[in-house]
C-alpha positions in Angstrom: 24.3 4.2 -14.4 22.4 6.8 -16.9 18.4 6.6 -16.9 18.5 4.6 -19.7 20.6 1.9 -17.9 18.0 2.1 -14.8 15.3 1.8 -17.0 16.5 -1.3 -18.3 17.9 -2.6 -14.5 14.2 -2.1 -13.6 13.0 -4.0 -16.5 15.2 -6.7 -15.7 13.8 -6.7 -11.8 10.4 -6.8 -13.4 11.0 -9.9 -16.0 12.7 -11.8 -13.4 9.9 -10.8 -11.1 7.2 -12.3 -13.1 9.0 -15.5 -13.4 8.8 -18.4 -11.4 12.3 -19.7 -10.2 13.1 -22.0 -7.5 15.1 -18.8 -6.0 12.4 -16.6 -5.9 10.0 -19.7 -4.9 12.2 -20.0 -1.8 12.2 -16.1 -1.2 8.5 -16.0 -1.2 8.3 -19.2 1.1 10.5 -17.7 3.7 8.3 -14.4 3.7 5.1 -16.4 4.4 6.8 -18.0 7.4 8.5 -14.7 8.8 5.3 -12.9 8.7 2.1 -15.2 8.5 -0.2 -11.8 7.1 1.8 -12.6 4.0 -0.1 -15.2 2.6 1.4 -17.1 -0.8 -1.5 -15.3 -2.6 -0.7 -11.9 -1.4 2.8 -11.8 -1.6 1.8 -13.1 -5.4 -0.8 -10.0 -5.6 1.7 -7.3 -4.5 4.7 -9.0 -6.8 1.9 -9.0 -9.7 0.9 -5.4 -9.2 4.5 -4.1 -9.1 5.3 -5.8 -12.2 2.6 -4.7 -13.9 2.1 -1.0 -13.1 5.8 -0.2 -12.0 8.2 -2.3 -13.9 6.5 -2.7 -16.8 8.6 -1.1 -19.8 5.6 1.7 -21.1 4.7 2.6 -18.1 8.4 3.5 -17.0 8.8 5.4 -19.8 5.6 7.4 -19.6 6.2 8.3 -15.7 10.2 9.0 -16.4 9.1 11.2 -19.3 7.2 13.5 -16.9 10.5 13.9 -15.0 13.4 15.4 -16.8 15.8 15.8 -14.0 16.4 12.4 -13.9 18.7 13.0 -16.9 20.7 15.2 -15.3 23.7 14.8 -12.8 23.4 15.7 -9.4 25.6 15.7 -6.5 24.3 12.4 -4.4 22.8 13.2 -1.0 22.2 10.6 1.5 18.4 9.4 1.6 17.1 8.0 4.5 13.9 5.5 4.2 11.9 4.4 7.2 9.7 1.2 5.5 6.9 0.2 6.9 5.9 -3.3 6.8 1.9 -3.8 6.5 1.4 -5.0 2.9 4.2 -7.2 1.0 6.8 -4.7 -0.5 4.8 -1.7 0.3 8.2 0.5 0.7 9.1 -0.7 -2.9 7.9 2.5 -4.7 10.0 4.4 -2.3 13.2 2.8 -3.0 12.4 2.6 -6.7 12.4 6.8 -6.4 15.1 6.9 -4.4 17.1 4.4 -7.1 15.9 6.5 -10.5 17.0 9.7 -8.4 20.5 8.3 -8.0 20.9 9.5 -4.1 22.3 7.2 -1.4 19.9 5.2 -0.2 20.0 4.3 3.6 16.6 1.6 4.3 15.4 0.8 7.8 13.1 -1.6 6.9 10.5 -3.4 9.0 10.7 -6.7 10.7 7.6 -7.7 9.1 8.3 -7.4 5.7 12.3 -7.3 5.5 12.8 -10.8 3.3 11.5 -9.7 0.0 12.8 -6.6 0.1 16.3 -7.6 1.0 16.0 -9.9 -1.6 15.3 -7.5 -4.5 18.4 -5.4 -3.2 20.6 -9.0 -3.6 19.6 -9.4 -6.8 20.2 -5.6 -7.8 23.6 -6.0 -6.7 24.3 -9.6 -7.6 23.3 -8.2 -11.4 25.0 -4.3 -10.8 27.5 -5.1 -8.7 28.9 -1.2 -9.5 25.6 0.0 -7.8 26.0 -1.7 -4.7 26.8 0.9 -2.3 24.0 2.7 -3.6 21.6 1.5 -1.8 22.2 -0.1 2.1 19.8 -1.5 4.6 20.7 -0.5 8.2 19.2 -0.9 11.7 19.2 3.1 12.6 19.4 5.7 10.1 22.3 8.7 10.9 23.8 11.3 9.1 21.9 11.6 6.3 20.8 14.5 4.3 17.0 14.1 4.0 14.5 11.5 4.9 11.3 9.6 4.5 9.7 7.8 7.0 5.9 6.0 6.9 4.5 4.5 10.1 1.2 4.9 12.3 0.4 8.4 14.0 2.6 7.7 16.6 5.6 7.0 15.3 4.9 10.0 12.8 5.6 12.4 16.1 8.3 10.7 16.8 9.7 11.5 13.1 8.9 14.9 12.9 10.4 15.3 16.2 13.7 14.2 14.9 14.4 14.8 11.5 12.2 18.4 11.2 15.8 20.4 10.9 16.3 17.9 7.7 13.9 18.1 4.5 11.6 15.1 4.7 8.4 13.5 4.0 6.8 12.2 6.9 3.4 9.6 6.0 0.9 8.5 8.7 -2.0 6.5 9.3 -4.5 6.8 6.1 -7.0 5.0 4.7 -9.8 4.8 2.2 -13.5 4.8 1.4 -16.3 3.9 -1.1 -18.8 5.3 -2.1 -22.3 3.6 -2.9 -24.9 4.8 -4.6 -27.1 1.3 -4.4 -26.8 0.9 -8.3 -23.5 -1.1 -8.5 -23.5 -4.2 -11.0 -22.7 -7.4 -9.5 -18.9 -7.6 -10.6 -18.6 -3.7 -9.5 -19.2 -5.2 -5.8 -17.1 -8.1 -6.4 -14.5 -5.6 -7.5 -14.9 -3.9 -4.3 -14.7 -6.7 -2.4 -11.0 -7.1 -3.3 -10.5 -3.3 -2.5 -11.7 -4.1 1.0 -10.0 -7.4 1.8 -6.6 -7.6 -0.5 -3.7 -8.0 2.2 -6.8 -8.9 5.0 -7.8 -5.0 4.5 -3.8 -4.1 6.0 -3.3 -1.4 3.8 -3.9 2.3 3.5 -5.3 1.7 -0.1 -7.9 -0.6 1.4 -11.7 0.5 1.9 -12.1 0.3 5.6 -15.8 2.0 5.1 -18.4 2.3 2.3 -21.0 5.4 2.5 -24.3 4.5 1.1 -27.7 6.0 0.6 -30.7 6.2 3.3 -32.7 2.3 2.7 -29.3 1.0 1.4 -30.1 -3.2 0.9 -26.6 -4.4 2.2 -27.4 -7.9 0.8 -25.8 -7.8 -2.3 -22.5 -6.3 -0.6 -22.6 -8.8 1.7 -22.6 -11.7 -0.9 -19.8 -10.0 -3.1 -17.8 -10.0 0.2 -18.4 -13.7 0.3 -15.8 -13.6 -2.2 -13.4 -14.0 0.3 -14.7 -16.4 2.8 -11.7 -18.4 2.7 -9.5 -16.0 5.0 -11.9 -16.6 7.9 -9.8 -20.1 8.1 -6.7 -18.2 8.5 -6.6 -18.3 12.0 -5.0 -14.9 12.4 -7.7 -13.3 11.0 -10.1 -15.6 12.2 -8.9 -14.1 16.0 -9.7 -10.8 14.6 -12.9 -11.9 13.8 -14.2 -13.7 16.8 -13.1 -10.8 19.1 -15.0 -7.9 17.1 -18.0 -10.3 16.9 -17.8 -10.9 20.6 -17.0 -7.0 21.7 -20.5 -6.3 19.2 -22.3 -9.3 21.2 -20.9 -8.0 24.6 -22.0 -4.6 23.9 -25.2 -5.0 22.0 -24.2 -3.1 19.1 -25.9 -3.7 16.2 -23.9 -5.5 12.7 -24.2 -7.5 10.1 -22.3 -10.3 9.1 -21.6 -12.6 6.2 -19.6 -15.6 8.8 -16.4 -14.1 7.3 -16.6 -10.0 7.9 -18.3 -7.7 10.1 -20.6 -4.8 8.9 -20.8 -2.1 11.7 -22.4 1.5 11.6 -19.1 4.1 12.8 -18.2 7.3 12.4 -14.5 6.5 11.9 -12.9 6.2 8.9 -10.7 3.3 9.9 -12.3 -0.1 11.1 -10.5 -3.0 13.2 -9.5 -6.0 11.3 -12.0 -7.7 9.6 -14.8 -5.0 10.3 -15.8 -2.6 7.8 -17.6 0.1 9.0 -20.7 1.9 7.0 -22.4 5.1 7.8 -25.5 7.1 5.4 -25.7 10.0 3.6 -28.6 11.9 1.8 -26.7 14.8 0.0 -24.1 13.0 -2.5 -22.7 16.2 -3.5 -22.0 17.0 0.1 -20.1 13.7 1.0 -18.4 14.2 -2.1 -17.0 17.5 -0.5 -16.9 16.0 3.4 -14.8 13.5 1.9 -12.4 15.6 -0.1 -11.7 17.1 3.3 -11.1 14.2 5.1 -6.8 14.1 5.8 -7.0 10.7 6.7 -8.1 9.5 3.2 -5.9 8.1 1.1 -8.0 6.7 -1.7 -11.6 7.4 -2.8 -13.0 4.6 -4.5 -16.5 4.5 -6.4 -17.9 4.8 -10.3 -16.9 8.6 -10.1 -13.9 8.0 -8.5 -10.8 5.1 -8.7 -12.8 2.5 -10.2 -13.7 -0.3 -8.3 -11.2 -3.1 -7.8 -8.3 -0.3 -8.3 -7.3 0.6 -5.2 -4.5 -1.8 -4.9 -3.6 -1.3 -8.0 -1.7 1.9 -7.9 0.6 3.4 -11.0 4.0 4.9 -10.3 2.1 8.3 -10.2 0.1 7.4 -7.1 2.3 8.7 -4.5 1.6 7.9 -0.3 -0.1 11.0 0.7 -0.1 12.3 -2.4 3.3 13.9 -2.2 5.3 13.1 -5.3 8.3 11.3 -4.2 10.2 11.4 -7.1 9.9 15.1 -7.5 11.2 15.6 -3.3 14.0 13.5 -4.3 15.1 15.5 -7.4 14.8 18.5 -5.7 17.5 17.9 -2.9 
């Protein structure tokens, strides 16, 4: 296949993506109950979103055009993909690089999110059947030429430790941030809301703490957040809940609620599931530069920043990390 025939594959993925057949209807069914974090309204979300910012025709053409390499031939190397599994098809963007960049593809993916993915892959080869082997999902990943592997802190160790000799890109645990200045409209907060709770706040591209000024009046947050009362019946996150609200209780520390999230004062970037965490600042010009320095943060989210409501809405030029993918591929 030339470029011109991926771009079109791609477009196909996206059209067919969008739709609503009793296949796909099934496919997304069988997610929900394989993983029960993938709610039918997420797995809609994510689908949504990589439709319309990565399949959609302009924008392949715009982020392709940026890339001339992709026109040219290359001897194939073998590509190895660790997925991760905390959002629906959050290892998506990485196969779609690894697919316009025409290398062998080798996926581990994760248990949690392994039905949609798998899926996409059918349907790839059920439509290019010559473009089958170019892509293969297997339980350990060998002999292969580079890789890229995303996973918590941990596992990152465990990465570098064995493929440092091979060229790679290694992602770990990040996160992102707000920041409030205590003159956001109404529909800026609802905005934020869905930066903070899309995918029950599972993703590095979700706010997991807001820095606001001295006297900050968290009511109005607090109602925007209401937005998503709902998922406190989801009895997952509903667990979550109860024990945060019962370690705060327990230990007398101070929060605020809304009877569907928890608002705690932290230091840390990253909050538990279903907390978000808060802290003050005086000097916005010196956040502004504590945050640029933070290695943990993967998006910044305010009105200076991605707007509100965009996090989880990234374009094909929004790579993990901020390593361009695309660019590591075409360069083996």
């Amino acid at each position: 296949m030339n470029i011109a025939e991926k771009e079109a594959a791609l477009v196909r993925l996206g059209q067919y993506l969008a739709g609503n057949s009793t296949e796909l209807t099934a496919v997304k069914e069988r997610a929900y109950l394989a993983n029960g974090w993938f709610t039918p309204e997420f797995i809609d979300k994510s689908i949504d979103s990589i439709c319309r910012y990565y399949l959609e025709p302009a924008a392949l053409q715009a982020w392709l055009r940026q890339y001339p390499a992709t026109t040219a031939d290359r001897a194939p190397k073998k590509v190895g993909i660790v997925v991760a599994g905390n959002i629906p098809l959050v290892g998506f963007h990485d196969w779609l690089c690894g697919f316009i960049s025409g290398h062998h593809i080798k996926m581990k993916l994760s248990s949690k999110d392994e039905v949609l993915m798998r899926h996409i892959l059918d349907k790839m080869t059920e439509w290019y059947p010559e473009q089958a082997e170019q892509t293969e999902v297997l339980e350990i990943l060998k002999n292969c030429d580079a890789y890229i592997a995303t996973g918590s802190n941990n596992s990152a160790r465990y990465f570098n430790y064995y493929f440092s000799k091979y060229p790679h890109i290694i992602r770990h645990n990040r996160t992102s941030a707000a920041i409030l200045t205590g003159r956001e409209t109404a529909a800026e907060l609802e905005a934020l809301a869905d930066d903070v709770m899309l995918y029950f706040g599972l993703g590095c591209r979700n706010v997991t703490k807001v820095m606001v000024p001295e006297g900050y009046d968290f009511e109005p947050l607090l109602k925007a957040l209401g937005k998503y009362d709902y998922l406190a019946d989801h009895h997952k996150y509903k667990n979550n809940y109860d024990y945060n609200l019962a370690l705060f209780l327990l230990n007398s520390s101070a929060y605020l609620t809304n009877g569907s999230i928890l608002l705690h004062e932290a230091a840390s970037l990253f909050s538990p599931l279903s907390v978000l965490h808060y802290g003050y600042y005086k000097d916005i010009q010196q956040l502004r530069e504590d945050m640029a320095a933070q290695a943990d943060l993967q998006c910044l989210v305010g009105q200076q920043f991605t707007p509100f409501g965009k996090a989880q809405q990234p374009s094909l030029s929004d790579y993990a990390d901020g390593v361009d993918t695309l660019a590591f591929l075409l360069e083996l």
